[in-house]
C-alpha atoms as one frame of an Amber mdcrd trajectory, in Angstrom:
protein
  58.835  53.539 128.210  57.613  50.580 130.621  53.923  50.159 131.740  54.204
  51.504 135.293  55.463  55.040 133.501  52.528  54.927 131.075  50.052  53.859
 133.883  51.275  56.990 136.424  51.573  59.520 133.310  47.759  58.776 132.470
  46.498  58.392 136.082  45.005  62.199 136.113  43.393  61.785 132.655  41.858
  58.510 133.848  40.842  60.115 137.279  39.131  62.968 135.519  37.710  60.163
 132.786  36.127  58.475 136.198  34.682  61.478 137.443  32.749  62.298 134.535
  31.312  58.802 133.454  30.225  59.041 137.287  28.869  62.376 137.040  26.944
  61.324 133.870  25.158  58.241 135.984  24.516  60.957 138.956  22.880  63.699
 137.011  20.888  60.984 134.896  19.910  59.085 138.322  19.040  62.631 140.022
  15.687  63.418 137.673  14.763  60.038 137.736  15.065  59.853 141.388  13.408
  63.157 142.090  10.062  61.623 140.229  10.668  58.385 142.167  10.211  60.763
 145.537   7.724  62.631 144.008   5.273  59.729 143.649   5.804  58.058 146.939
   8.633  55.676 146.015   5.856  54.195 143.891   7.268  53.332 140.178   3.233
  52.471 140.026   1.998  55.722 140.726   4.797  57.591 138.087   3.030  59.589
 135.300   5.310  57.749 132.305   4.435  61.526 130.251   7.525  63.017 132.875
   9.207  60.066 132.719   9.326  60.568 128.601  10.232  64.125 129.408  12.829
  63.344 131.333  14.394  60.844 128.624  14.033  63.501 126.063  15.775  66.163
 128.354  18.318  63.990 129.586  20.618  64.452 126.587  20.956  68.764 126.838
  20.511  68.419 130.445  23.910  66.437 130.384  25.785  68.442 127.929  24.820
  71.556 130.276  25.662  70.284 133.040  28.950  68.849 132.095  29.989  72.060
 130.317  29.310  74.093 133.937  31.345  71.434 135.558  34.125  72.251 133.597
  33.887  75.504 133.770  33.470  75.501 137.736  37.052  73.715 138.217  35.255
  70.173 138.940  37.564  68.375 137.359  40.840  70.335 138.331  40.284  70.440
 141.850  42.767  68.024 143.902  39.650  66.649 146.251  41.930  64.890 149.043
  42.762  68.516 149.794  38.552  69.779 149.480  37.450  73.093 151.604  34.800
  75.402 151.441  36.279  77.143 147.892  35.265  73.373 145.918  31.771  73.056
 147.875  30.747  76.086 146.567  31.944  75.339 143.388  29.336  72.106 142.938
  27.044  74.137 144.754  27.392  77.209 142.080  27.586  74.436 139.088  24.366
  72.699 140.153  22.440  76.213 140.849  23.413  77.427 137.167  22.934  73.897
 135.448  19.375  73.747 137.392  18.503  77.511 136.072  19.556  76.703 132.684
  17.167  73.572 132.682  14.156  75.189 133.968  14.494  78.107 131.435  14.847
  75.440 128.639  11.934  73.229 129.670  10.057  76.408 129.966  11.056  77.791
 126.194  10.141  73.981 124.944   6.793  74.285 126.473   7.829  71.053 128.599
   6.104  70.904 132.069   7.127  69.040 134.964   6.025  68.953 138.586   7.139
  71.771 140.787   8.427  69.582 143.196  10.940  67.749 140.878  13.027  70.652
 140.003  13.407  71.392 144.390  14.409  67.160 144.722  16.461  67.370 141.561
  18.619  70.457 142.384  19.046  69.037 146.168  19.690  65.268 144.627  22.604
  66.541 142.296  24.359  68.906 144.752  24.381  65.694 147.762  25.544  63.134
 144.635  28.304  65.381 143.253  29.235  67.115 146.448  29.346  63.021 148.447
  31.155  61.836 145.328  34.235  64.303 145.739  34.395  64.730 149.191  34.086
  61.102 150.114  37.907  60.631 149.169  38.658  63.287 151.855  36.634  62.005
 154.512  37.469  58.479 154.067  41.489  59.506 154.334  40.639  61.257 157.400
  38.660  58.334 158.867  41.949  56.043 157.810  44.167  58.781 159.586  42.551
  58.841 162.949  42.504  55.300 162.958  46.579  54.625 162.009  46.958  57.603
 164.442  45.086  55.835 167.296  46.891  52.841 166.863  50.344  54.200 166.358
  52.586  54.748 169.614  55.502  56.909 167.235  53.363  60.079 166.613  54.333
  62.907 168.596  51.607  64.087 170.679  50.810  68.132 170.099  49.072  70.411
 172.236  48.150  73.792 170.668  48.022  76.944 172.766  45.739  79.603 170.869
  42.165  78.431 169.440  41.816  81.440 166.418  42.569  81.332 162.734  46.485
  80.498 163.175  45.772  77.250 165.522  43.147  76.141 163.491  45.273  76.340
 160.284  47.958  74.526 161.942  45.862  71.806 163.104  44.598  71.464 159.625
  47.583  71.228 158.475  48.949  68.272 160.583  45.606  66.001 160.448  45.900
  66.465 156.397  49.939  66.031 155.964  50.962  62.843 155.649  54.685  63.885
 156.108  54.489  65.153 159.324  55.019  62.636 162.685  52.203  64.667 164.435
  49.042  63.980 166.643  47.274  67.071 167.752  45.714  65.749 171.217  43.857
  69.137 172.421  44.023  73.023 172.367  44.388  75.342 174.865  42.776  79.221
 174.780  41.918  81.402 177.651  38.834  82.499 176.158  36.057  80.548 178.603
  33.684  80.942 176.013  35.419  78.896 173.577  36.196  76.022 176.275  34.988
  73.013 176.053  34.117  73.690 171.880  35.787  71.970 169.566  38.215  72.762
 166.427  38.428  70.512 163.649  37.864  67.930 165.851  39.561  68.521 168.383
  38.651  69.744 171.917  39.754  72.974 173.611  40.787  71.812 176.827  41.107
  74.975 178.866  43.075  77.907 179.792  46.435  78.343 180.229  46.693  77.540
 183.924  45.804  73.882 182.329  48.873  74.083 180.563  51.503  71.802 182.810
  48.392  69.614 184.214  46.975  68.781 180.334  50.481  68.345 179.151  51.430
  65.633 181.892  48.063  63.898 181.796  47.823  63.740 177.678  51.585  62.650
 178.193  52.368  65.975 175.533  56.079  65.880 173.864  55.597  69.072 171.888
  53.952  72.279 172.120  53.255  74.736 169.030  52.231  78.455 170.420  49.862
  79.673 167.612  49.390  83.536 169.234  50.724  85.220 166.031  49.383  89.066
 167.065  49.507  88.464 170.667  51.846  90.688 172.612  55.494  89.897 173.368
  54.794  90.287 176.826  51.693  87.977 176.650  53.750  85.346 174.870  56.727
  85.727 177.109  54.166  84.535 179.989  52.719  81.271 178.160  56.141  80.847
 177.283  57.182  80.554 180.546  54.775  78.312 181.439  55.036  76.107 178.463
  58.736  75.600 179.554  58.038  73.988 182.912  56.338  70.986 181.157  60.049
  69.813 179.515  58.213  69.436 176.066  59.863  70.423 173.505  58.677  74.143
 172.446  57.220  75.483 168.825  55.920  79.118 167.857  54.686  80.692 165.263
  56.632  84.255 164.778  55.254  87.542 164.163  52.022  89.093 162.849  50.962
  86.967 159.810  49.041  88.132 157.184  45.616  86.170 156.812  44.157  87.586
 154.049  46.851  85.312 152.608  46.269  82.489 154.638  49.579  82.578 155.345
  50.483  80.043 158.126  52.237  76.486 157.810  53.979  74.094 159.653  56.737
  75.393 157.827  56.698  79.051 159.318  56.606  77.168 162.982  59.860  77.572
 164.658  61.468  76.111 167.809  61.411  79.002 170.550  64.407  80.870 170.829
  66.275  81.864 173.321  65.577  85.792 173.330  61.633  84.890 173.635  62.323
  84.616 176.923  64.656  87.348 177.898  62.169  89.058 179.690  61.615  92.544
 177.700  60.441  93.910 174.121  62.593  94.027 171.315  64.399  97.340 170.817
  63.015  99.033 167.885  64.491 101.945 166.050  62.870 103.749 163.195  66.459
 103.888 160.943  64.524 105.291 158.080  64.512 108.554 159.811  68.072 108.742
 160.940  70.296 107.107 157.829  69.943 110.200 156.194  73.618 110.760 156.607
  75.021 107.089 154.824  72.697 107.931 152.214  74.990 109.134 149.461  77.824
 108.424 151.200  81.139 106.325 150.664  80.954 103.675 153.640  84.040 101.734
 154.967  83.383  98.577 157.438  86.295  96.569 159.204  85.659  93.101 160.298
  82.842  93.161 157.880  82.262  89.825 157.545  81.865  89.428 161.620  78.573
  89.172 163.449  78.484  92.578 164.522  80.290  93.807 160.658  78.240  92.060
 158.353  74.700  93.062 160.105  76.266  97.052 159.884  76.862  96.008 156.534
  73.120  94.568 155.710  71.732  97.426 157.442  73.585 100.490 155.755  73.386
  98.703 152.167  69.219  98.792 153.009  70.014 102.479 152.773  71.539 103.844
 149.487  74.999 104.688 150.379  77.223 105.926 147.139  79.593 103.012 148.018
  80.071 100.302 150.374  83.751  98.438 150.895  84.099  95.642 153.370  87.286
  94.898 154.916  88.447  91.755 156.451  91.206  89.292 157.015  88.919  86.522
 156.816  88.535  85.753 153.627  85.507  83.296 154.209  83.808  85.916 155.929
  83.901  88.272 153.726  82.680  86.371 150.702  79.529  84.689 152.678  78.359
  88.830 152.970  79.964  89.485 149.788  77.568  86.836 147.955  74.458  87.768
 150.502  74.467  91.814 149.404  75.524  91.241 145.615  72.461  89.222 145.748
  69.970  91.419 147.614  71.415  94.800 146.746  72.546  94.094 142.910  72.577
  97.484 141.764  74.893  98.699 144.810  78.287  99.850 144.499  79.912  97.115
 146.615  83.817  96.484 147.376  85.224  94.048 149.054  88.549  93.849 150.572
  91.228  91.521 152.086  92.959  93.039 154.405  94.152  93.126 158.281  94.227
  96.918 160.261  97.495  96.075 161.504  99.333  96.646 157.999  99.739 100.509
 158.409 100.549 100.406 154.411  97.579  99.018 153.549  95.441 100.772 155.116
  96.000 103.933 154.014  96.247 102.781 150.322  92.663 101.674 150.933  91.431
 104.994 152.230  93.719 106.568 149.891  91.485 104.974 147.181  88.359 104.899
 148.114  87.793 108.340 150.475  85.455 106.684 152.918  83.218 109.390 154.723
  82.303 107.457 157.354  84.187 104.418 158.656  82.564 101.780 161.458  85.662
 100.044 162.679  84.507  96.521 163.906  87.817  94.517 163.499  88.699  93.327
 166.823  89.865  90.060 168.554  86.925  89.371 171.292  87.311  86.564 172.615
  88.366  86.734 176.627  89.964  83.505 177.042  91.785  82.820 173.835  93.359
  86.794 174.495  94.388  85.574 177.813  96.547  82.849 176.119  97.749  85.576
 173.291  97.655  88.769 175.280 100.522  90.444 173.001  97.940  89.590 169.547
  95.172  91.522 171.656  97.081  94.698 171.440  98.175  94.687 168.578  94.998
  94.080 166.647  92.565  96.042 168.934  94.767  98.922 170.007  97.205  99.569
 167.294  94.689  97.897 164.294  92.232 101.002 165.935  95.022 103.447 165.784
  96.519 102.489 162.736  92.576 102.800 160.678  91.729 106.055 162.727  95.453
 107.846 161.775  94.017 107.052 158.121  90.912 107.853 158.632  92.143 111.296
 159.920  94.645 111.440 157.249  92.462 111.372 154.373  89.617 112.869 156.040
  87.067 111.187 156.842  83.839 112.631 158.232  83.149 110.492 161.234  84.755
 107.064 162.778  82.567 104.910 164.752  84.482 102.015 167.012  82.631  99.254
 168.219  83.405  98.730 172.016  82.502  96.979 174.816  81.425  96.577 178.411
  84.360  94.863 179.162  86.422  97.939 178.861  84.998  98.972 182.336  87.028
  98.430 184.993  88.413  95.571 183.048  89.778  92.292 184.146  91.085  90.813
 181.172  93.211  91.401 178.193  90.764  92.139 176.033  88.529  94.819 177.900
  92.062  96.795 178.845  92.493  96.367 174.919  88.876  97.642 174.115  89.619
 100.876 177.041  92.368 101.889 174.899  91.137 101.953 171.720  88.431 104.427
 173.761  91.182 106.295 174.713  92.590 106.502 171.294  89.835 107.827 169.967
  88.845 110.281 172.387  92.843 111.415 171.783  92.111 111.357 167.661  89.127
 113.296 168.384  90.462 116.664 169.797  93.383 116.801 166.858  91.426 115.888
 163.922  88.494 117.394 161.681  87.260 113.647 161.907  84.417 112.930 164.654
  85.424 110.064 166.431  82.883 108.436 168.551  82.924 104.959 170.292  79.684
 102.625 171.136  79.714 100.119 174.117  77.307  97.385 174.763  77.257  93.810
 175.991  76.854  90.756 174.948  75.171  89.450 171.512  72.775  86.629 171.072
  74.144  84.687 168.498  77.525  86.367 167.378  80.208  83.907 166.717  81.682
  81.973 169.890  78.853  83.810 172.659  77.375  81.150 174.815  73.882  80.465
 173.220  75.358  78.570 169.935  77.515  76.809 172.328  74.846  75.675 174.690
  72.630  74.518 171.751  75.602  72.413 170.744  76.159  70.759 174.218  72.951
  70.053 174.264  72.605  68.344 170.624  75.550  66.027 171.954  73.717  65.127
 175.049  75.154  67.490 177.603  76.651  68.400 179.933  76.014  71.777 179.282
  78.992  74.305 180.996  78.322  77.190 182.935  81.389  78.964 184.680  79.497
  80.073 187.975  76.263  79.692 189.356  76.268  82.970 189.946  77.625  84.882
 186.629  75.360  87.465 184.725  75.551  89.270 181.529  73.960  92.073 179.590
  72.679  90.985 176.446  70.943  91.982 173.148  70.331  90.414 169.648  72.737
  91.261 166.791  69.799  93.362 164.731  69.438  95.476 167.887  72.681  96.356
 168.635  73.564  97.201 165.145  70.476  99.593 164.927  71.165 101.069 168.377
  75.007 101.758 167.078  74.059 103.733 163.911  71.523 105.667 165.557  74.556
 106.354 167.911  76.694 106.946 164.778  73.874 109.596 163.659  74.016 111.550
 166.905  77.735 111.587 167.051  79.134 115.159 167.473  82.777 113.711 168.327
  84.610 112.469 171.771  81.627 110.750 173.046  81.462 107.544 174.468  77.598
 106.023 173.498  76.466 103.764 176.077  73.532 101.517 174.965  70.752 100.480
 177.672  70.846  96.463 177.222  67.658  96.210 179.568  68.391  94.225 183.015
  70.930  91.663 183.683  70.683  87.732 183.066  71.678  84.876 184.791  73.779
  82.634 182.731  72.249  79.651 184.202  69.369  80.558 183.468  69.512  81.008
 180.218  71.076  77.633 179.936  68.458  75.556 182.338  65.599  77.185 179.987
  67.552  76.134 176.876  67.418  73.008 178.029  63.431  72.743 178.783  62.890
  74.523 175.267  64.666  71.789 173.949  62.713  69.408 175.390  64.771  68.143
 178.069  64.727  68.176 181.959  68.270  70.167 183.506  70.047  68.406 185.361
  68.046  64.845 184.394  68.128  64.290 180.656  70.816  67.153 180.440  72.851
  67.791 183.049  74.698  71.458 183.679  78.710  71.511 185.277  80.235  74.679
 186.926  83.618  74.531 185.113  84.796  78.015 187.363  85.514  81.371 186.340
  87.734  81.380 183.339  90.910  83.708 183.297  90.111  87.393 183.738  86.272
  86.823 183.427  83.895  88.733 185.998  80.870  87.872 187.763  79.121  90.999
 186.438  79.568  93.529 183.872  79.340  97.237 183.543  78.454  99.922 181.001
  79.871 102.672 182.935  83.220 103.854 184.784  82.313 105.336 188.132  84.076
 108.330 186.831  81.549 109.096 183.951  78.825 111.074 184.136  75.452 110.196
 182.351  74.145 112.386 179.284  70.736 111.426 177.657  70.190 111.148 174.144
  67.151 111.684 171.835  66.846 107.686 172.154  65.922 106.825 175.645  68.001
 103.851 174.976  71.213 105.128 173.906  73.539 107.781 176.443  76.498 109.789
 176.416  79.477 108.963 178.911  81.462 111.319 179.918  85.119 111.168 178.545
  87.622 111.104 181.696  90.391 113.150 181.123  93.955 111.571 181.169  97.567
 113.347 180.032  97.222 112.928 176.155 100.967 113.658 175.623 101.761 110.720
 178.029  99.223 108.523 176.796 101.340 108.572 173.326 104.316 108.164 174.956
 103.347 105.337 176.507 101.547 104.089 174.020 104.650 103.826 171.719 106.233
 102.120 174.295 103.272  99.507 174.443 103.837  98.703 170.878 107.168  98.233
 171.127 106.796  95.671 173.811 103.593  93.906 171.865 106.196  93.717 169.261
 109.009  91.936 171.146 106.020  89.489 172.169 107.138  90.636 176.259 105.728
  88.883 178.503 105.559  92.206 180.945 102.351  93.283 178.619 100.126  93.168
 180.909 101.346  95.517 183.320 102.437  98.289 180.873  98.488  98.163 180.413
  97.769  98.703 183.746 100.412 101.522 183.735  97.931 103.423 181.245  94.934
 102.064 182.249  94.712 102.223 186.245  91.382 100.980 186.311  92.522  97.256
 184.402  93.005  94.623 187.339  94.275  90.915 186.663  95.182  87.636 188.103
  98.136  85.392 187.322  97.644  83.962 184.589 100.277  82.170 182.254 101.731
  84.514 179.123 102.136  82.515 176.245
């Protein structure tokens, strides 16, 4: 064991040694001092019959004292991080030390003036109280000073002057880990303007936002409105972003009797802070009544869309839950994720693709799912141009091939995940997506099974949509891509979807297409010119944004309903009931045999055998490979 080990083993022990040869100087120094004051900072004028009072006190007066201080946390207190909770520890060791004295001297019949005890109690609570704190204000001093100096610090403006700000700022002027200067605050409360917080001026309101921010030369922002309304956040949000600093928040309600909020809990602003309506919320607790108990099958489990199903029906008791998916990666990242947060659930997890017609119905043959969400699809628009043949026969004949089974070995109710894009489609994939509709509607009217289908748009953060691919251009410098100025898109986080499709799955009476309300349209550049300013960066100066054209068989807009369906309401004001459009079933399987065939062969006709079943699917020429 080498010195510098022993030295940094002891260094508490000799701190704490420090602190109470100090203390024993400061509560000796104290009486003597108070009898100093007393007579006129004349040692002439000192009675010596206190002073030999003092002297003969001075021994118990110690041992009390020191015993309080120990028992008050003086000397396990970590004083570079000092707060209100240590002063009024000294405070409450001095009062009790002082009490205990004066009841002593009293019971020993030893008098001293009555000013001395008032000097002596105020002299020991300003020694011991400067003595600990000192460390803490002296680092502070040293901070503001390196900080003033230093040119690398990134310069912070807070917007919200309560508890959460405050905290925040705390937290930054006492961390010596963190990069961070906090310049001024900003709070629209007038009466708080011009005050200051920890040192550090509010500023104004937020129409001072974009003038403080260029002025204080700002190059990061941290929103500290914790309980303030989305729709209130949304709007100093969007001012925020116009000053191309880089954008912080702190999420959510926190709860402060905790004291719960860190830099750690800050978080750079999403993209869906800013889309412009309140997050859907759907109280599942009172309609999962029917997974409870229930035998649960998921394809393309391990998916975006699949594994949030899966996280969301595990939250609520079913008798069993079996994944299946052909990606075995997938499925073991949710495998590991509900084994750990659901231990005691019955969980199964399978490898295996809804094209093999043999394997599926072993599975249900097995496990007698009661209700089945099929997920497993191929989504992707432009990669299905390429592979138009692989589009059919995963969507439409994987769908028909797990709803046969589930019809087979009957299952109470088969939800299918669907999509805008199977109205009036223009690529591969929505005509894919129409006809698993169609399939189910067909299942539907010749089975005990309810078959439903759910259609929405397009999800935040699912695997390959554009925001993780804009936040990736923009990592690498740009350019970021955008196909048309001018293209638009529906679009909702995964959690919201998924809740919004088994509320769907809980009002499902069979045939129905569910339509989900995904709030109004947004511009794709849009969202990628304010990804850009949350990032920090100026469009089309630090990052710059290219109009690659519309891809293959992609629209400008997209639509939830067919002209032909009607519009049924639901008891969720969000979610509504197409009407099914009637078509010749017996053809429809005709023709649908005939469809497989030719997916089979790989033909390079495939497209318009769709079209012959689905008159509404329209397409360009593109290449078949």
């Amino acid at each position: 064991m080498n010195l510098e080990h022993i030295i940094e083993k002891n260094a508490p022990r000799n701190r704490i040694a420090l602190l109470v040869v100090i203390d024993i100087f400061l509560i000796g120094l104290s009486g003597f001092l108070a009898l100093y004051i007393r007579y006129d900072f004349r040692f002439s004028n000192m009675d010596m019959v206190y002073v030999y009072h003092e002297l003969r006190c001075l021994p118990v007066n110690l041992v009390i004292t020191l015993v309080l201080f120990v028992l008050f946390r003086l000397y396990r207190s970590v004083w570079r991080f000092a707060s209100t909770t240590e002063l009024l520890n000294v405070i409450g060791a001095c009062t009790t030390s002082m009490v205990i004295q004066i009841i002593w001297m009293a019971a020993a019949r030893i008098r001293m003036p009555v000013s001395y005890y008032l000097m002596k109690y105020v002299l020991l609570i300003a020694g011991v109280g400067a003595l600990r704190f000192a460390y803490r204000i002296l680092r502070m001093i040293q901070e503001r000073r390196v900080g003033e100096r230093s040119d690398t610090r990134r310069r912070v403006m807070i917007v919200g002057g309560g508890e959460a700000g405050a905290m925040i700022i705390k937290e930054i002027q006492s961390s010596r880990y963190l990069d961070q200067c906090v310049c001024c605050v900003i709070d629209d409360n007038e009466a708080k303007q011009g005050k200051y917080i920890r040192g550090i001026k509010i500023m104004g309101g937020r129409g001072d936002i974009c003038r403080l921010a260029f002025e204080l030369k700002i190059d990061e922002i941290i929103v500290a409105m914790p309980s303030a309304s989305h729709g209130e956040k949304r709007e100093v949000l969007n001012i925020c972003k116009e000053t191309n600093c880089q954008l912080k928040v702190l999420p959510g309600l926190y709860q402060m009797i905790n004291g719960d909020v860190s830099m750690s809990q800050v978080r750079k602003v999403e993209i869906e802070d800013l889309l412009g309506r309140e997050p859907i919320k759907v109280r599942l607790d009172e309609i999962m009544e029917y997974v409870a108990g229930e035998v649960v099958l998921v394809t393309g489990g391990g998916g975006s869309i699949g594994s949030e199903l899966c996280r969301q029906i595990a939250a609520h008791n079913p008798k069993r839950l079996i994944i299946v998916d052909i990606y075995e990666n997938n499925a073991y990242d949710i495998q590991q994720e509900l084994k750990h947060n659901f231990p005691e659930m019955d969980l199964v997890v399978l490898i295996a693709s809804v094209r093999n017609t043999h394997r599926m119905d072993m599975i249900f043959d097995t496990y007698r799912p009661d209700i089945v969400y099929h997920a497993a699809a191929h989504k992707h628009v432009p990669l299905m141009e390429d592979s138009p043949n692989e589009a059919i026969k995963n969507n439409v004949f994987g769908t028909y091939k797990t709803a046969k089974a589930a019809d087979k070995y009957r299952a109470k109710r088969f939800v299918l995940i669907s999509t805008d894009k199977a109205v009036n489609p223009t690529n591969i994939m929505g005509a894919s997506k129409r006809l698993c509709e169609m399939v189910i509607q067909t299942m539907n009217k010749h089975s005990r099974t309810d078959f439903v289908a759910v259609r929405f748009g397009n999800v935040l953060g699912s695997n390959g949509s554009v925001i993780p691919l804009f936040k990736k251009q923009i990592e690498q410098g740009g350019p970021v891509t955008v196909t048309h100025p001018e293209i638009i898109r529906y679009f909702m986080t995964i959690p919201e979807a998924v809740s919004l499709v088994l509320q769907a799955g809980a009002f499902a009476k069979g045939g129905e297409i569910f339509v989900l309300d995904m709030g109004e349209p947004v511009k794709i550049l849009d969202l990628a010119r304010n990804l850009i300013r949350l990032s920090g960066f100026r469009p089309y100066e630090d990052i710059g944004i290219e109009f690659t054209g519309i891809r293959p068989g992609e629209k400008l807009y997209e639509e939830l309903l067919m002209s032909e369906e009607g519009l049924q309401e639901t008891g969720n004001k969000l979610i509504y009931i197409g009407k099914p459009i009637e078509f010749d079933e017996e053809l429809f399987l005709k023709q649908l045999e005939e469809l497989k065939k030719a997916a089979n062969d790989d033909s390079r006709d495939i497209r318009e055998k769709v079209r012959e079943i689905v008159p509404t699917y329209s397409y360009g020429q593109t290449a078949c490979k």
